[in-house]
C-alpha positions in Angstrom: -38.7 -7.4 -10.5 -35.5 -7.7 -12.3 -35.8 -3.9 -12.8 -35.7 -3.2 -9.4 -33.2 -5.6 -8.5 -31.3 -3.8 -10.8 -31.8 -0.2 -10.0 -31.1 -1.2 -6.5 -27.9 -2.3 -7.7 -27.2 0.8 -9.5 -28.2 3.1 -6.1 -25.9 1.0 -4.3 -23.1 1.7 -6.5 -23.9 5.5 -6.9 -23.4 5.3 -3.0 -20.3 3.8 -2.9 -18.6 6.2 -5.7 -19.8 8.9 -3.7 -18.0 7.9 -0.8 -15.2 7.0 -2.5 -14.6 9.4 -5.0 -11.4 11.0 -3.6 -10.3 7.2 -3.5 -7.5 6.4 -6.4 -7.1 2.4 -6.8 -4.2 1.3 -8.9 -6.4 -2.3 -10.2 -4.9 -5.5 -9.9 -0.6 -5.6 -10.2 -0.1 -8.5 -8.9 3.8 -8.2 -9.2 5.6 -10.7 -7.9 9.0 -10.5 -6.4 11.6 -13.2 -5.7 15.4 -13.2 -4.6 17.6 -10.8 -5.6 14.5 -8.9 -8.1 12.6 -5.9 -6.9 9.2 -3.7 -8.2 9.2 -0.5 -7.7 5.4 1.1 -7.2 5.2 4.8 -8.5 2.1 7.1 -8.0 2.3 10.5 -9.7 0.1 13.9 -8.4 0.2 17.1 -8.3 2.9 17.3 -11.3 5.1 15.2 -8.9 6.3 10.9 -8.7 6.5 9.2 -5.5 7.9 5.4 -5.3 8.4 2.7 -3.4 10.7 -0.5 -3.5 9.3 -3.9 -2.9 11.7 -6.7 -3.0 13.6 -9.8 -1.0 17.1 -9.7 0.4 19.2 -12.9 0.9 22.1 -11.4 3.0 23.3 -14.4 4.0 21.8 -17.8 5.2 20.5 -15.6 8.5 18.7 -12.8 7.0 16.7 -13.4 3.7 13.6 -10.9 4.1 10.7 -9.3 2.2 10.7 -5.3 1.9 8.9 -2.2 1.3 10.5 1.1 1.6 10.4 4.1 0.1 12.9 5.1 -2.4 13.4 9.0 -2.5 15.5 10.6 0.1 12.4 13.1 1.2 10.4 13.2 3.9 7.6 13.4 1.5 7.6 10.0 1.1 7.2 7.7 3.9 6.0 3.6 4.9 4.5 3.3 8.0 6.8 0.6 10.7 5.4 -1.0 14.0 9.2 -0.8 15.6 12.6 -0.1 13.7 12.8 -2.0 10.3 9.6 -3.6 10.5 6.4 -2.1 8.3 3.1 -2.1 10.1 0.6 -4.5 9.2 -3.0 -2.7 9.1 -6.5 -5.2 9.8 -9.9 -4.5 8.2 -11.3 -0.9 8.2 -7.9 0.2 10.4 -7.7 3.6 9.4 -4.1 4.9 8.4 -3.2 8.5 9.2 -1.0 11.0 10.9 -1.0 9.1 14.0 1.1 6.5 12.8 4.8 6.2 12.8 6.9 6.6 9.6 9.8 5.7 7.7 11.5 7.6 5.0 15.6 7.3 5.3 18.0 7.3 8.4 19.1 11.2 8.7 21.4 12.0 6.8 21.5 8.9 4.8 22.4 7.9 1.6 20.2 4.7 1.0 17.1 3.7 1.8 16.5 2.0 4.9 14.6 -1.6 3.9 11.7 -2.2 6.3 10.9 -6.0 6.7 8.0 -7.2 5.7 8.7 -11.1 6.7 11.8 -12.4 7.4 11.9 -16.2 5.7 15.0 -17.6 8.1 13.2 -16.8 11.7 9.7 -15.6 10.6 9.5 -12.4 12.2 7.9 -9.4 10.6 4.4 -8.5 11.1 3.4 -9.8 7.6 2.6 -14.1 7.7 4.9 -16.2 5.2 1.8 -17.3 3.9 -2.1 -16.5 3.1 -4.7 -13.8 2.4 -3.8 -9.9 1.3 -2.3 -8.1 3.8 -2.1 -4.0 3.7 1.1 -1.7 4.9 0.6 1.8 5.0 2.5 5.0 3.1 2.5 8.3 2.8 3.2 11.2 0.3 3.1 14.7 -0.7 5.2 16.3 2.0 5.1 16.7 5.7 2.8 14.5 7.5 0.5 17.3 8.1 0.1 17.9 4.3 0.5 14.1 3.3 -1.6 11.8 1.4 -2.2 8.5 2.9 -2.9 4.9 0.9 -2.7 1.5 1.5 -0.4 -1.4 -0.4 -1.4 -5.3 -0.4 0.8 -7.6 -0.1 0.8 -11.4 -0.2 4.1 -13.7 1.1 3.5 -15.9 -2.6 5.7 -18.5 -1.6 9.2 -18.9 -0.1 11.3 -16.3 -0.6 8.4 -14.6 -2.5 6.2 -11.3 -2.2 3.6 -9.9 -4.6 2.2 -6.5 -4.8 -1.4 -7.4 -5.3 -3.0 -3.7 -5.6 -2.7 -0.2 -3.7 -5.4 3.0 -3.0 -4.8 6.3 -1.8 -7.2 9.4 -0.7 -6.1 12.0 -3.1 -9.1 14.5 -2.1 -8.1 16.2 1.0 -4.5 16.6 2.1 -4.0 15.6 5.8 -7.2 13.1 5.6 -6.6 9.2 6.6 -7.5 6.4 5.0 -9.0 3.2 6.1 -8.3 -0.5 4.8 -11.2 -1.4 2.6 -13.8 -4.7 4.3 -13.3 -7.7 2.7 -15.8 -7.1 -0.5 -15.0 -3.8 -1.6 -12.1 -4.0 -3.8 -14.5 -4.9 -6.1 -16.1 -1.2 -5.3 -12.7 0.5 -5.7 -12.2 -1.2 -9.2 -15.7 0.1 -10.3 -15.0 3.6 -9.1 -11.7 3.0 -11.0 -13.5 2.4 -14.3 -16.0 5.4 -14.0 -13.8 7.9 -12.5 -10.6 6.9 -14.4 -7.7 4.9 -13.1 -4.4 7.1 -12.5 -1.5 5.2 -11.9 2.2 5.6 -12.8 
């Protein structure tokens, strides 16, 4: 019985790294940011490195806010926003894709344009001060017709505090989207991390 418990584990699993073997998962990060620090997330392909800022502004005792933004003046690197300086917050099995809106810099710009995750003096932001994982979306790779698309978690860790928990990205067809994994299957990215190799910067 045990046997075939556990070969119906193992054809479960052979399942799930099939569907997910153009899926890169960073593992666990779990970097956390406070006041005036910042972490910046890098993924390399295709001979290339892409990054993005995540980090907390106190700009006075009306704007202390969480960000993530990209940090390369290209529009081959990009965060997905709801409105103007705000990043998108995705839900369960959202997919992320060329449909969505972007951020990379203002035109012409020479810094990088922060987009709020939470903002700890008046609590906007689509990302809650407080509680469970919570995904924004990037892109990378070059236009948004030939982009890569992933997912970053995020959890507000405490006042005036952000950690990166984890990321993903589909790095097996240029232009496809990607969804936010169901509760339950980070686990199932981690495992297709260990067979297939974890590639992170």
């Amino acid at each position: 019985m045990k046997n075939k418990i556990f070969g119906g584990l193992l054809a479960a699993a052979a399942t799930t790294l099939a569907a997910h073997a153009d899926i890169v998962y960073s593992g666990p990060i779990n970097a956390t940011v406070n006041i005036g620090s910042t972490y910046t997330m890098s993924i390399t392909e295709g001979g290339s490195t892409y990054s993005w800022q995540i980090g907390i502004v106190e700009a006075g005792p009306s704007a202390t806010y969480s960000f993530f933004t990209p940090t390369t003046i290209s529009t081959g690197v990009a965060a997905m926003i709801l409105m103007p300086l705000q990043a998108n917050r995705f839900e369960f099995e959202e997919g992320i894709g060329q449909e969505d809106f972007f951020n990379t810099f203002p035109t012409g710009g020479t810094a990088n344009l922060n987009l709020t995750l939470h903002d700890y003096t008046d609590g906007s932001g689509m990302f809650p001060a407080f509680g469970v994982n919570q995904y924004a979306g990037f892109s990378f790779g070059g236009p948004f017709g030939t982009a890569y698309f992933g997912w970053a978690s995020f959890t507000m860790a405490g006042p005036n505090s952000v950690t990166l928990n984890d990321f993903a990205y589909n790095n097996g067809s240029i232009g496809a989207g990607m969804l936010i994994p169901a509760p339950g299957a980070i686990a199932l990215l981690g495992l297709v991390g260990l067979v297939g190799g974890r590639r992170r910067a």
